[in-house]
C-alpha positions in Angstrom: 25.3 15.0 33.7 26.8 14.8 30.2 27.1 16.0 26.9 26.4 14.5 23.7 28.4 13.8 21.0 26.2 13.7 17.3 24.2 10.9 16.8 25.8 7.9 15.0 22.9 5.7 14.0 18.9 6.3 13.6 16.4 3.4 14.3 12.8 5.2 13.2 9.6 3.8 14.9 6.8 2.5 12.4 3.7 0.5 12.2 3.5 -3.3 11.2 -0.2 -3.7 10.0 -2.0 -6.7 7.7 -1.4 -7.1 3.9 -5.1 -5.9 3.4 -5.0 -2.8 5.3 -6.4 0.2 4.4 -3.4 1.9 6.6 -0.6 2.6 3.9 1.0 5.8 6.0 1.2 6.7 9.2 -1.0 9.3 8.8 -3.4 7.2 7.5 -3.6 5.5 10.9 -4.6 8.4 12.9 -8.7 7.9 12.2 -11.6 6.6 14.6 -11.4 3.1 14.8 -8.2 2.4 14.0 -6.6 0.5 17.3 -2.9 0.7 17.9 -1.2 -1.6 20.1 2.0 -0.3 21.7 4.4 -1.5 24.3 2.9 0.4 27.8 5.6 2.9 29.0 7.8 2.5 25.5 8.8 5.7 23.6 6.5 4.6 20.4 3.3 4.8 23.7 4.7 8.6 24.8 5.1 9.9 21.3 1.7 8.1 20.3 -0.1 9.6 23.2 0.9 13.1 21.7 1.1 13.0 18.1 -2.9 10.8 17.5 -5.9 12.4 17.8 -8.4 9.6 16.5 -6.6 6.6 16.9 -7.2 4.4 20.2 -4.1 3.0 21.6 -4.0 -0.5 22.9 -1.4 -0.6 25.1 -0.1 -4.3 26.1 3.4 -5.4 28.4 5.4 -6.5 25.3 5.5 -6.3 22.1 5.5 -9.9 21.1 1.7 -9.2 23.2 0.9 -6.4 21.1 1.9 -8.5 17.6 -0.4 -11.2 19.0 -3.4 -8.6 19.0 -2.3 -7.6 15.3 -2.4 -11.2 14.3 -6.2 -12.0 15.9 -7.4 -9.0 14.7 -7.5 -7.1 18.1 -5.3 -4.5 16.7 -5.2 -2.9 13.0 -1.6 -1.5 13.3 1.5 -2.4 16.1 3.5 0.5 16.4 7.2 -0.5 17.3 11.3 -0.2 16.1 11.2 -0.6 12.3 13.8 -3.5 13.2 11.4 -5.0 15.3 8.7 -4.8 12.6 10.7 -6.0 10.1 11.7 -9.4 12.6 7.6 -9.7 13.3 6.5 -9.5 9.4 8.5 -12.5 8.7 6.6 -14.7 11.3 3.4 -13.6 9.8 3.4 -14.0 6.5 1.0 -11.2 4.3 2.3 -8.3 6.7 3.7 -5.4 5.7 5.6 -2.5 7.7 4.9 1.1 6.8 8.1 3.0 4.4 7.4 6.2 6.8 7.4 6.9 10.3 6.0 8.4 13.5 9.1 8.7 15.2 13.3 8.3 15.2 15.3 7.4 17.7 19.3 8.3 17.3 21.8 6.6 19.6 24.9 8.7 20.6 28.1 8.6 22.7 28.3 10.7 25.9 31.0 12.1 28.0 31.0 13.8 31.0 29.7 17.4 31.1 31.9 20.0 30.8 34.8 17.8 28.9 34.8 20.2 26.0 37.8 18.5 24.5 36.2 15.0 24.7 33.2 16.1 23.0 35.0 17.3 20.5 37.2 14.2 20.0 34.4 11.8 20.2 32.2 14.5 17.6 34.8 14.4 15.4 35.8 11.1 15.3 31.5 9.9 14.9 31.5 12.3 11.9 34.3 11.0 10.3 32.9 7.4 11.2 29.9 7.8 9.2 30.6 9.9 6.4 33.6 6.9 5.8 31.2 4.1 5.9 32.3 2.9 9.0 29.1 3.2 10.8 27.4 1.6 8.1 29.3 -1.4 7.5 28.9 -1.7 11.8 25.3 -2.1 10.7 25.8 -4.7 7.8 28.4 -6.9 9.9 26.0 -7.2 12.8 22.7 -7.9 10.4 20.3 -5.5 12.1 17.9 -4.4 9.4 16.0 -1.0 9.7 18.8 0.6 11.2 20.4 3.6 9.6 23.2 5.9 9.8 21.8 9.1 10.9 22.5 12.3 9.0 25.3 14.2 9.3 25.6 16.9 12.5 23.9 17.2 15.4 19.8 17.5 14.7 19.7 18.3 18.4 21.3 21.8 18.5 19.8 22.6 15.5 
C-alpha cells in the first residue's frame, strides 16, 4: 500500500476527429451514430463506457488500430492521450484534436503507507517544483506536447 503525494503533471484524454467533422466538443460526440474508437481495456474505454450515452464505442487492440479506423472512415472520433492525438494529427494531415476533454489523468509520486514524514517531504518538495517552473520546464526539455503541470494541491482529497 501507499500514499500519494499531489500530482505533478496532468495529461487529459481527448478526441482526434477529421477536419470536417461536425464534432467540435466532446459533448458534441455523445449522439447516435457517432462511433468512437478506443484502445480495449485503456482508461479513455472505462471512462467512455460511463460517461456516453449515445455514442457507440469501437473498441480496437491499439491505438495506431483505432487511428486507422478514424482515417477510413470506420470511426468519426479516436478518443486517446491528448499527447497521442496531437503525434496522430500530424500523420494525417486535415485532423484536428478537440481543445476539451473527457477525462485527466495526473501522475504522482508514492511512498510507502504510513510514512507520514515522506509524504510530507515528497508533497512539499512537488509543490514547490511546480509553482517554480521546474515541472514545467521537465515538460519543455523532454518535448512531450499536451502535457501539463497540474494544479496546485491535491484534487484527490478534495
Amino acid at each position: 500500500m501507499v500514499d500519494f503525494a499531489p500530482p505533478y503533471l496532468q495529461i487529459d484524454a481527448t478526441y482526434l476527429v477529421q477536419g470536417s467533422s461536425p464534432i467540435q466538443s466532446v459533448s458534441d460526440a455523445d449522439q447516435p451514430g457517432v462511433r468512437i474508437a478506443v484502445t480495449r481495456k485503456s482508461v479513455e474505454e472505462i471512462v467512455l463506457s460511463r460517461l456516453l450515452k449515445r455514442a457507440e464505442l469501437r473498441s480496437v487492440d491499439t491505438i495506431p488500430a483505432g487511428f486507422d479506423l478514424l482515417r477510413a472512415g470506420n470511426a468519426d472520433a479516436l478518443a486517446v492521450p491528448r499527447p497521442a492525438a496531437l503525434q496522430f494529427a500530424v500523420r494525417l494531415p486535415g485532423t484536428r484534436v478537440l481543445a476539451d476533454r473527457f477525462h485527466a489523468t495526473s501522475g504522482a509520486m508514492a511512498v510507502p503507507k504510513g510514512r507520514a514524514e515522506w509524504l510530507a517531504y515528497i508533497s512539499e518538495f512537488t509543490e514547490e517544483a511546480k509553482a517554480s517552473g521546474l515541472v514545467q520546464r521537465a515538460i519543455e526539455h523532454v518535448g512531450v506536447r499536451g502535457v501539463q503541470v497540474a494544479p496546485a494541491g491535491n484534487p484527490s482529497t478534495r
